[in-house]
MARLO-667978 format. One line per field, with one value per residue (C-alpha): residue number from 1; residue in three letters; x, y, z. Coordinates in steps of 0.001 Angstrom, whole numbers, plus 500000, padded with zeros to 6 digits. Layout:
resi	NUM, ...
resn	ALA, ...
x	X, ...
y	Y, ...
z	Z, ...
// end
This chain:
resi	1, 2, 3, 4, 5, 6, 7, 8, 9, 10, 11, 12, 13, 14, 15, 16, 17, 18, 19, 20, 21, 22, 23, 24, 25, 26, 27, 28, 29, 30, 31, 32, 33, 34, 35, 36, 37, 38, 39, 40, 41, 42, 43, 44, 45, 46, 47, 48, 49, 50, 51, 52, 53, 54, 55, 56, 57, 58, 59, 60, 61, 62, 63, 64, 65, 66, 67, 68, 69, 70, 71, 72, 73, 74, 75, 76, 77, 78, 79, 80, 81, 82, 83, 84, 85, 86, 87, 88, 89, 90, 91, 92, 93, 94, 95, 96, 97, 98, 99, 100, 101, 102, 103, 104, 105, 106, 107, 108, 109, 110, 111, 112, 113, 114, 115, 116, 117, 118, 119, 120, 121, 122, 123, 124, 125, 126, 127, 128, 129, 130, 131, 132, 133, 134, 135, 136, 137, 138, 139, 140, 141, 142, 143, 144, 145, 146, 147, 148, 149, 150, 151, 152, 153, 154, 155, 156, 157, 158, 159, 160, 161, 162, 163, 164, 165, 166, 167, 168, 169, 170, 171, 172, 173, 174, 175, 176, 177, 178, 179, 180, 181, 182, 183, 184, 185, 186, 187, 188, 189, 190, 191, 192, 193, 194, 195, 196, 197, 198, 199, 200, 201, 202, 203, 204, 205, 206, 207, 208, 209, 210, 211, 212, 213, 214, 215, 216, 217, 218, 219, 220, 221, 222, 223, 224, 225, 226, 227, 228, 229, 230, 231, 232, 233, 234, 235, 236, 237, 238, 239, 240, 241, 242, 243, 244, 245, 246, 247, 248, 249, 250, 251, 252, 253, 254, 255, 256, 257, 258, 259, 260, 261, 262, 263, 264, 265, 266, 267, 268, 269, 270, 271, 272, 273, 274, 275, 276, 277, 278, 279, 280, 281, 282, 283, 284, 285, 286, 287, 288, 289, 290, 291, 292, 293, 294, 295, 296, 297, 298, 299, 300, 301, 302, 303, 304, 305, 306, 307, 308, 309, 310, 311, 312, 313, 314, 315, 316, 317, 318, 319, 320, 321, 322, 323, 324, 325, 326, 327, 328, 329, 330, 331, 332, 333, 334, 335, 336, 337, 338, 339, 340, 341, 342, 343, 344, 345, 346
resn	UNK, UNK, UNK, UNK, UNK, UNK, UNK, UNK, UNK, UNK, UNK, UNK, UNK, UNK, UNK, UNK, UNK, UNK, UNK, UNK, UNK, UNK, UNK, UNK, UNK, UNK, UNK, UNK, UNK, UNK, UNK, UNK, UNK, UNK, UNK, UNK, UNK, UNK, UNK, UNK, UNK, UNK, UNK, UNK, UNK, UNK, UNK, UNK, UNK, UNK, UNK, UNK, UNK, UNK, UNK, UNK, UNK, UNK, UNK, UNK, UNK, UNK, UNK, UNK, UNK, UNK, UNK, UNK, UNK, UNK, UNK, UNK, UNK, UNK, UNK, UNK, UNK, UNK, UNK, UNK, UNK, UNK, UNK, UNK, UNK, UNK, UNK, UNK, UNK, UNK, UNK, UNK, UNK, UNK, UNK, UNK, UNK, UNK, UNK, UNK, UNK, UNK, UNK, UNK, UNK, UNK, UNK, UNK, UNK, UNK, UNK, UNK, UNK, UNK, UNK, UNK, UNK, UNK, UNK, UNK, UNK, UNK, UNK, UNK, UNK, UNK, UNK, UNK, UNK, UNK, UNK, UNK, UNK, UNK, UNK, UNK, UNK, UNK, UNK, UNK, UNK, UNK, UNK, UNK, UNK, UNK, UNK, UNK, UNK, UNK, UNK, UNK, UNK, UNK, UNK, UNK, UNK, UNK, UNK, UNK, UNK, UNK, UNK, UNK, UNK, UNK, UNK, UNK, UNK, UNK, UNK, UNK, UNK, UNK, UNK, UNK, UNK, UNK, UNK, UNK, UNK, UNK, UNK, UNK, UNK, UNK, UNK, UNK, UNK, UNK, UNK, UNK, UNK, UNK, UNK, UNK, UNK, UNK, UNK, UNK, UNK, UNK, UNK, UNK, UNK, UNK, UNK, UNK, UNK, UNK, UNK, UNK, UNK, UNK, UNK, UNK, UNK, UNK, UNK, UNK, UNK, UNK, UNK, UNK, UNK, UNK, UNK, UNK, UNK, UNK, UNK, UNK, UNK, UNK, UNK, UNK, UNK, UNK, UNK, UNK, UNK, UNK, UNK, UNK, UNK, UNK, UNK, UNK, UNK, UNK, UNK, UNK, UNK, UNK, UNK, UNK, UNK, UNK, UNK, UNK, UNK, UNK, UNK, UNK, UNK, UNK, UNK, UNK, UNK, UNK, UNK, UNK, UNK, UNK, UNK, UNK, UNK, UNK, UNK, UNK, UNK, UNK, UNK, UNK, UNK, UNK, UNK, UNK, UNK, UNK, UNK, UNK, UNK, UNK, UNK, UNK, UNK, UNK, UNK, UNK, UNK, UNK, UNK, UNK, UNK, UNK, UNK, UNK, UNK, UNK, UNK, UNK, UNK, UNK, UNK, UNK, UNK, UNK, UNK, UNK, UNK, UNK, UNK, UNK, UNK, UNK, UNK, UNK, UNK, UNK, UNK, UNK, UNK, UNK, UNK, UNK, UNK, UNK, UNK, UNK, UNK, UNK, UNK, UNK, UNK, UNK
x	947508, 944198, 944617, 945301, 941854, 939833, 940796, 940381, 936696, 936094, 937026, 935036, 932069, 932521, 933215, 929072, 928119, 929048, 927786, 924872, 924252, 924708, 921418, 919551, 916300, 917797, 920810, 920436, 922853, 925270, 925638, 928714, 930606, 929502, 930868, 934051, 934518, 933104, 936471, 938671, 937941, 938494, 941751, 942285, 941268, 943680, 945943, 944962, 945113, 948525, 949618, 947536, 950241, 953126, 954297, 957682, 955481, 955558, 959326, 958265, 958005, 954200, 953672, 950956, 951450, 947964, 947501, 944457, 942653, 943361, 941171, 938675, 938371, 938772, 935612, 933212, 933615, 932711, 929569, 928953, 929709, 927006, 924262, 924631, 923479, 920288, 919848, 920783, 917586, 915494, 916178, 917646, 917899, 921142, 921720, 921505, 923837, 926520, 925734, 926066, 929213, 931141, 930423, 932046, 935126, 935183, 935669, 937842, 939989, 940278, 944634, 945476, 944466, 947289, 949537, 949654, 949315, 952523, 954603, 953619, 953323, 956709, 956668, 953258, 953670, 950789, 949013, 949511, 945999, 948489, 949408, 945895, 943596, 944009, 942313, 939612, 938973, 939064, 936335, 934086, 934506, 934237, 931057, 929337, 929815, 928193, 924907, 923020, 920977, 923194, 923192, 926457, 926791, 927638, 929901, 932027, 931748, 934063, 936629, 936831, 937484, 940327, 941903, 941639, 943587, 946068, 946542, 946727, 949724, 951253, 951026, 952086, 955866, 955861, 956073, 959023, 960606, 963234, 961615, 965227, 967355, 963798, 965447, 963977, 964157, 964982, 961306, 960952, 964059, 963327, 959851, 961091, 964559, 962729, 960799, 963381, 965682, 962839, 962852, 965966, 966575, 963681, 965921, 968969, 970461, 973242, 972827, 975062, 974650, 977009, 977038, 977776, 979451, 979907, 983586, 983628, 980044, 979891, 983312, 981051, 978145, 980467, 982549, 979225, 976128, 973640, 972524, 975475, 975330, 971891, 973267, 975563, 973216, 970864, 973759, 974944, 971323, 971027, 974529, 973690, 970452, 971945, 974491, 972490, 970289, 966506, 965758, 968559, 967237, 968432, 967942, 969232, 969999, 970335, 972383, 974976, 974678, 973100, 972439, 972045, 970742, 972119, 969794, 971644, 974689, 977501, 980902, 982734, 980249, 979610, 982847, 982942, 979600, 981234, 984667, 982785, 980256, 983549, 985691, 982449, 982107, 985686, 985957, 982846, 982137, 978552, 976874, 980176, 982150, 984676, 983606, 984652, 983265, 983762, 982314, 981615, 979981, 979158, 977604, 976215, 973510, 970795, 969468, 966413, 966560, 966183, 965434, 968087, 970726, 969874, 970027, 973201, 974366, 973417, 975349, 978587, 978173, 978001, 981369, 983091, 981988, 983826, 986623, 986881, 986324, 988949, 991866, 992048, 988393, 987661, 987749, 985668, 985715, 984320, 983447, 985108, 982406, 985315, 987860, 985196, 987000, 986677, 989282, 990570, 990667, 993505
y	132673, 131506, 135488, 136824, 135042, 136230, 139639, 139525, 138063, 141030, 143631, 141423, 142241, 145558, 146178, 144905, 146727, 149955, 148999, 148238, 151705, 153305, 151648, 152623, 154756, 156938, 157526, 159752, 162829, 160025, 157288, 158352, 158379, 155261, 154047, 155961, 153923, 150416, 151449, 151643, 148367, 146581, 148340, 146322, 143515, 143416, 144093, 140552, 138727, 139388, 138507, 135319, 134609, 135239, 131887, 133625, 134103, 130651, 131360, 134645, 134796, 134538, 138014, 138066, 136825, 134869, 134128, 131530, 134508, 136597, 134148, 133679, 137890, 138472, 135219, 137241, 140429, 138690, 137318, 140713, 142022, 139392, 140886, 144423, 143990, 143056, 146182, 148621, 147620, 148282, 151838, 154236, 157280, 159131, 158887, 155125, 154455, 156471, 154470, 151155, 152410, 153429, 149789, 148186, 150434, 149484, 146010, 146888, 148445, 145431, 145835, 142442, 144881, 147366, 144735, 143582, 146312, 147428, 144132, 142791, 146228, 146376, 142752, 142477, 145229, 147464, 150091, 149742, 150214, 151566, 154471, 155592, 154868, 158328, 159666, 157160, 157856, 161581, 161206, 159992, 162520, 165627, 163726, 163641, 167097, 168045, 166219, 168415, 166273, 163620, 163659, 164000, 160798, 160071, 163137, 161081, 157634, 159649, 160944, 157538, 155810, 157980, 157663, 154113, 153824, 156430, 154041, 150828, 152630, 153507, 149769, 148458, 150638, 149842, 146029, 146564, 149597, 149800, 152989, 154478, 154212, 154306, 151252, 147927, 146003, 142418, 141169, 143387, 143072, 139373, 139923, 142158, 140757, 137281, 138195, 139735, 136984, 134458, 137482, 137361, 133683, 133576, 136003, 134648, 137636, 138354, 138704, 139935, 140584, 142955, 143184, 146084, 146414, 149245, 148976, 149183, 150396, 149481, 151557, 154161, 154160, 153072, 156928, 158953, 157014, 155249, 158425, 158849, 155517, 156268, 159029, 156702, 154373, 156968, 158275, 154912, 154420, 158030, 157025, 153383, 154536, 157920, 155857, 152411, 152430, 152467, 148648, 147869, 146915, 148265, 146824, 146936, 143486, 143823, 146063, 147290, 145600, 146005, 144154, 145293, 143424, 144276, 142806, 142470, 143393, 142738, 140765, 143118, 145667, 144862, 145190, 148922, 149865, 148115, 150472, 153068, 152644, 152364, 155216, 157181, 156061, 156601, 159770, 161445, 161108, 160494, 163086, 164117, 161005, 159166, 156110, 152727, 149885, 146091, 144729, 141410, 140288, 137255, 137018, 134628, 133607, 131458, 127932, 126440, 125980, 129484, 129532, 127806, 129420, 132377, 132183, 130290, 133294, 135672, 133346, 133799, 137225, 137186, 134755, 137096, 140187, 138066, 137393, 141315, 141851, 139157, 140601, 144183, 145828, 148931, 147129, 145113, 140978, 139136, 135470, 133653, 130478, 128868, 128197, 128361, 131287, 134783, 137095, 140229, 143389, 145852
z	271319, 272979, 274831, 271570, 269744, 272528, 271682, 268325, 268366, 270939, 268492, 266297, 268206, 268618, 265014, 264161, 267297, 266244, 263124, 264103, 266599, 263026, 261111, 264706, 263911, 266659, 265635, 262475, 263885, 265155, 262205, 260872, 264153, 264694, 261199, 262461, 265248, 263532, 261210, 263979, 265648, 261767, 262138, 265513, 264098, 261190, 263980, 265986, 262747, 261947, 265371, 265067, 262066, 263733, 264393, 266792, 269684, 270431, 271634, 273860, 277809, 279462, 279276, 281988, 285953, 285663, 282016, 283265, 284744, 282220, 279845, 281702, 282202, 278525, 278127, 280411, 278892, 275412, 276669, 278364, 274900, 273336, 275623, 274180, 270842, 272676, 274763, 271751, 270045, 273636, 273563, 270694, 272391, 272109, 276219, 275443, 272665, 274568, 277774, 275552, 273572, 277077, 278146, 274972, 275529, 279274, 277485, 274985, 277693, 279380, 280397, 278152, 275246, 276449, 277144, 273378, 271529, 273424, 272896, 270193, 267471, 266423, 265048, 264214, 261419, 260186, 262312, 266362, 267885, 270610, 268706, 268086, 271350, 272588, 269734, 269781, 273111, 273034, 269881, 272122, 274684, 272088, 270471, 273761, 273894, 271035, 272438, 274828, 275994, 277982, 281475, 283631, 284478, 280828, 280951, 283736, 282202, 279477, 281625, 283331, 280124, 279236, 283374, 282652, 279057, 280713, 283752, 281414, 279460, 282941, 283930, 281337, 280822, 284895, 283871, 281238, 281976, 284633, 286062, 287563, 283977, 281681, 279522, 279385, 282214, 282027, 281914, 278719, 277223, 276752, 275504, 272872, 272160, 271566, 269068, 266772, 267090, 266013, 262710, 262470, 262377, 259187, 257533, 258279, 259418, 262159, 265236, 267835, 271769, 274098, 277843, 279764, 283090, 285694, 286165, 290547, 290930, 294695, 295195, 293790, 295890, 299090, 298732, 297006, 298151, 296655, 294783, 292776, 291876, 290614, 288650, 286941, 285927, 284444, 282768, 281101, 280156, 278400, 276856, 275428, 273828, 272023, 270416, 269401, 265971, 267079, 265851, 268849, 272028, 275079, 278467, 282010, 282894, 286579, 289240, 286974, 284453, 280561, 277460, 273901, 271138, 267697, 264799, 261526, 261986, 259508, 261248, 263059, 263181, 266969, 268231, 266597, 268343, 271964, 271321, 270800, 273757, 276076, 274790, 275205, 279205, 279821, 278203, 279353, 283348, 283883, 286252, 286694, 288345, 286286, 285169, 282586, 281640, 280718, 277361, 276255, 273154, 270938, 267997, 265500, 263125, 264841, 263592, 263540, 267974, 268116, 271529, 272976, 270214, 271312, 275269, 273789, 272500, 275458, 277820, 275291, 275631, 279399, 279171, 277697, 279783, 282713, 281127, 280466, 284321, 284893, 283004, 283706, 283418, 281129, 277760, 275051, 274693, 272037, 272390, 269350, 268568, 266660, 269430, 272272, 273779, 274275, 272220, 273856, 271653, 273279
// end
């Protein structure tokens, strides 16, 4: 939250800056890009204010390695941010407010920015900044090339800026993708998973969770190598997301293994969605090579512990995925919460 504030007041900042490069004496032919781009960063900041309210990402994984240093990188670059206003009124030239402007963004695209607009936007509602920052950047770039008059130095400050939102993006699906099956990977899966069952616990609504399995996966790369196995796993990922709804959440859990989270669902809905996940494996061979799998699932409408209900309910689901490996493989098990067993469906 303290990362999140920081931002915000940032965005803050650059909202009056750009604001202010408008009312410069300079900056006739310029004014109402800068009121363009003073828009933009009020968009951002409606964007940091409803995460501010979202009370569910008390219950979400750190989302950086060094959160500490991450504060005190996103402090410096609002007192460097402070010090512009001073310097914009120094020199009004046209080569100056671009010079000043590239060294807000270099702020703004400091990677924390990245990081949140890519986690938290599908919670946080309203427009993702995410979803726009090419645009904004590429403004910039076609504006200076309208002006003559700016030296190439400025031209490159411009194509740096949009390497380093490009590389941001890049880092950030490399720290929650699983880059071989382009799912989630477990890192992310939490992140995002977290934050829709804190939702879904303020709605009440079901949830339910279903584990995945690779029935003999080492067999397979043993006789085809570790290629085919690759295959496989690409396949099962390509399979799992064609035939989930798009507010599921798909991840790979580790080695074989994946998870799906299923956000309202209604009872029984899960185990139809887990049937039809395995009659799809078994019936078409991924890459070619035969293949099953084992399913378990549990599911369940969280309380007010909605952290530990919820890792409750992941380790039901897990429980039950076993006791599908354990009698027989190549078929679905739900955990009943009733009996404190799983339930085999034939």
């Amino acid at each position: 939250m303290e990362i999140i504030s920081l931002c915000r007041k940032i965005d803050e900042n650059a909202c009056e800056f750009y604001n202010r490069l408008s009312q410069l004496e300079g900056a006739s032919s310029l004014s109402n890009f800068w009121l363009e781009m003073s828009k933009e960063e009020s968009e951002h900041i409606d964007f940091w204010k409803r995460a501010e309210l979202f009370e569910e990402l008390s219950g979400i994984p750190i989302l950086f390695d060094n959160p500490e240093q991450v504060l005190a990188d996103l402090e410096k670059a609002l007192s460097r941010v402070l010090e512009l206003f001073e310097k914009c009124e120094e020199d009004c030239s046209v080569a100056n407010q671009f010079l000043l402007a590239y060294r807000m963004e270099f702020y703004l695209l400091h990677p924390a920015f990245e990081v949140l607009f890519h986690l938290l936007g599908p919670t946080a509602g309203g427009k993702n900044p995410e979803d726009e920052y090419d645009s904004h950047i590429a403004k910039f770039i076609e504006m200076l090339a309208k002006h003559g008059d700016v030296t190439p130095e400025l031209e490159l400050l411009g194509e740096t800026l949009e390497r380093l939102w490009k590389e941001n993006k890049r880092l950030v699906l490399q720290s929650t993708y699983d880059s071989l099956t382009e799912v989630l990977n477990r890192r992310g899966f939490f992140t995002f998973s977290t934050q829709i069952a804190h939702l879904s616990q303020r709605t009440r609504a079901r949830l339910a969770v279903i584990m995945i399995d690779i029935d003999h996966f080492k067999s397979i790369n043993d006789r085809l190598g570790h290629t085919a196995g690759d295959r496989v796993l690409e396949g099962t990922a390509r399979l799992l997301s064609r035939m989930v709804r798009k507010s599921d959440v798909v991840g790979r859990f580790g080695g074989e293994e994946f998870i799906v989270l299923l956000p309202e669902v209604t009872r029984g809905a899960a185990f139809l969605i887990a049937e039809g996940i395995r009659k799809a494996i078994e019936e078409t061979p991924l890459e070619g090579i035969p293949v099953t799998v084992s399913i378990g699932f549990a599911e369940a409408t969280l309380g007010h512990q909605v952290q530990q209900d919820y890792d409750q309910l992941i380790q039901k689901a897990d429980q039950a995925l076993y006791q599908a490996k354990e009698t027989g493989r190549n078929k679905v098990v739900e955990y009943r919460p009733e009996s404190g067993k799983p339930n085999r469906h034939a």
